[in-house]
Phi, psi and omega in degrees: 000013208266339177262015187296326181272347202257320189293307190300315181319308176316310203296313192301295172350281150341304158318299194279354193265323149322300206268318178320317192257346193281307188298310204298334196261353176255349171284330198308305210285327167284012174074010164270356185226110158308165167279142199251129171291144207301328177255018157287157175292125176305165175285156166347298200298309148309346177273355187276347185265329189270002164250130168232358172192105141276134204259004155255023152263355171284100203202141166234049187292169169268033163270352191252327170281323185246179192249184157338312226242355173108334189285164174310069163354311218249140126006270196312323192265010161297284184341280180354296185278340171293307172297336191279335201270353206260145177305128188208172162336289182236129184078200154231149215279110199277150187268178154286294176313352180261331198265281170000289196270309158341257224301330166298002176256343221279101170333301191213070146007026184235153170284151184285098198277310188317287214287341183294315165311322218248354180249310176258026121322123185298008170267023185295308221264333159296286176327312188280332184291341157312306160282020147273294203311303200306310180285000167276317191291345191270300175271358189292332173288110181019285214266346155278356184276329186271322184299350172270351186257330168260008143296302161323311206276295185302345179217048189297315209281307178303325177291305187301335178288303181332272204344281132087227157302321204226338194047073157226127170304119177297339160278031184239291179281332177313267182005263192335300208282003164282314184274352156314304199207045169029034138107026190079021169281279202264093173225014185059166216246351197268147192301130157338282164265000154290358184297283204299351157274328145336299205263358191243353186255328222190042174277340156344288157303337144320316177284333177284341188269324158317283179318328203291326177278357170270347181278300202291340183293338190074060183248126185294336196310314186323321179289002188244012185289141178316168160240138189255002144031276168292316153333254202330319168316303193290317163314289170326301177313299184302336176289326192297321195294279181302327157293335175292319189303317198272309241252303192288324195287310160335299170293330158299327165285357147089043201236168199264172177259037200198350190253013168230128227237124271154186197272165192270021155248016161118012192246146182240164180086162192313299236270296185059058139309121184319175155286295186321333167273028203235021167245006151283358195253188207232116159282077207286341155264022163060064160268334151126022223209115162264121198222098160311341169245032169259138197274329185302311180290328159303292205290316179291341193262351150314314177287327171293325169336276166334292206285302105042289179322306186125007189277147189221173196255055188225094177357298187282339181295316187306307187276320154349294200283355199283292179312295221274341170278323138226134203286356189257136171327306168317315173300288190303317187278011181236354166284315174304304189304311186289319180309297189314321179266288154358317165273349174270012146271324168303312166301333202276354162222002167197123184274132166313108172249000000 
């Protein structure tokens, strides 16, 4: 019940911004209201019914990230300049002033607002499970079916190796990597790291422009929403994880950060990894070149994955290791479903050696 009073006000709002424009169109059409010129301002009172969380403020240049004196404004980009600067592992360690000139260079400094509402609206774990159900049901058909048996045909002598290597059953990563990126269709167009700024700034905000659209719609779940907190948290951390990741490894490959691009929750490659995942990945045709859109380097670093995960060919170790590439039920069961049917079409015509 904690949004019920915030909703009806959206809703009453939502109302009055209706009879506001209902009047304002009947003085224009009686000639008692000019007409407002294509570069006037709405009056006040309208632009204020018409914003209630505008989302072309979401932007991180740095006069909005730092203050006079060069310091951080935010927490989260403290958190940030700290990971990046800290000794680790993976990659090599960027300075504040290295962060600085990124962002002063950034063609168009803004968050991705569609995709962002769609990651923080307390409807996410419906909404995505729905598009697992759809998209199971998509691939569950003859002709996704056969496209997972002539990928196994086309790229056998590397899958026997995976196996292999790693003991992981080649119908499992064919699986993945089919509902990742549809078998390398689909791996998406959005800049990375405005995903992972997005999400460390303004999931907040994200979440209001939702609710506001589940009020003005009159959808009743609003009285019943989660408080996402702990949500929002564990995200914000993982943005920090993956920005350190995408920013430091870039720089040790002398690459550009900003030239690199992925699905609109930040993953990239045949594979859609995470950055924070990408020290899973493998150079499987030893070329000196880690290549996410190389199918050698996608099917080993995908077995790598796995195997990291804890996966054995013992159901529960499976869907486990399954789960950890993504967390929702709906996803391992639709990864399993798929493997499964798809590969009992690969027997019904050639036993696998």
């Amino acid at each position: 019940m904690r949004f019920h009073r915030y909703c009806l006000q959206i809703q009453e709002l939502a109302l009055l911004k209706t009879t506001f424009i209902f009047i304002l169109s009947g003085l224009y059409v009686f000639g008692t209201l000019p007409l407002l010129s294509q570069n006037s301002a709405p009056p006040p009172f309208f632009q204020f019914l018409s914003v209630v969380v505008d989302t072309n403020n979401w932007i991180f240049t740095e006069e909005m990230l730092f203050d006079e004196e060069g310091n951080p404004r935010y927490p989260a980009i403290q958190q940030l300049l700290e990971s990046l600067n800290q000794t680790s592992e993976t990659g090599m360690p960027l300075s504040a002033d290295e962060f600085k000139m990124i962002i002063a260079r950034h063609p168009l400094p803004r968050a991705y607002a569609k995709q962002l509402i769609k990651y923080a609206t307390p409807q996410s774990k419906k909404i995505q499970d729905n598009a697992h159900s759809n998209y199971l049901n998509k691939l569950l058909r003859t002709e996704r079916q056969e496209a997972g048996v002539k990928f196994v045909l086309e790229h056998s002598v590397i899958l026997n190796q995976v196996q292999m290597a790693y003991n992981i059953h080649p119908k499992d990563i064919v699986s993945i990597l089919m509902w990742e990126s549809g078998l390398g269709q689909y791996t998406g167009r959005y800049r990375i790291f405005d995903i992972f700024m997005g999400q460390l700034l303004y999931l907040e905000e994200a979440e209001k422009y939702a609710i506001v659209q589940l009020c003005i719609n009159g959808d009743t779940t609003v009285n019943n929403l989660p408080d996402q907190t702990r949500r929002f948290q564990r995200i914000q951390a993982n943005a920090i994880k993956n920005l350190t990741a995408l920013l430091r490894i870039t720089k040790q490959l002398g690459s550009d950060p900003l030239e690199h691009y992925g699905s609109w929750g930040g993953a990239i490659g045949y594979v859609q990894f995470m950055p924070a995942s990408l020290k899973f990945a493998v150079d499987g045709d030893l070329d000196g070149i880690i290549d996410l859109y190389n199918w050698s380097d996608a099917i080993y670093s995908v077995a790598s994955y796995l195997k990291a995960a804890g996966y054995n060919h013992e159901p529960r170790s499976r869907r486990r290791a399954i789960l950890a590439y993504n967390h929702l039920d709906s996803y391992a069961n639709g990864v399993i479903e798929y493997a499964d049917a798809f590969w009992n079409r690969f027997n019904e015509n050639i036993t696998y050696k």
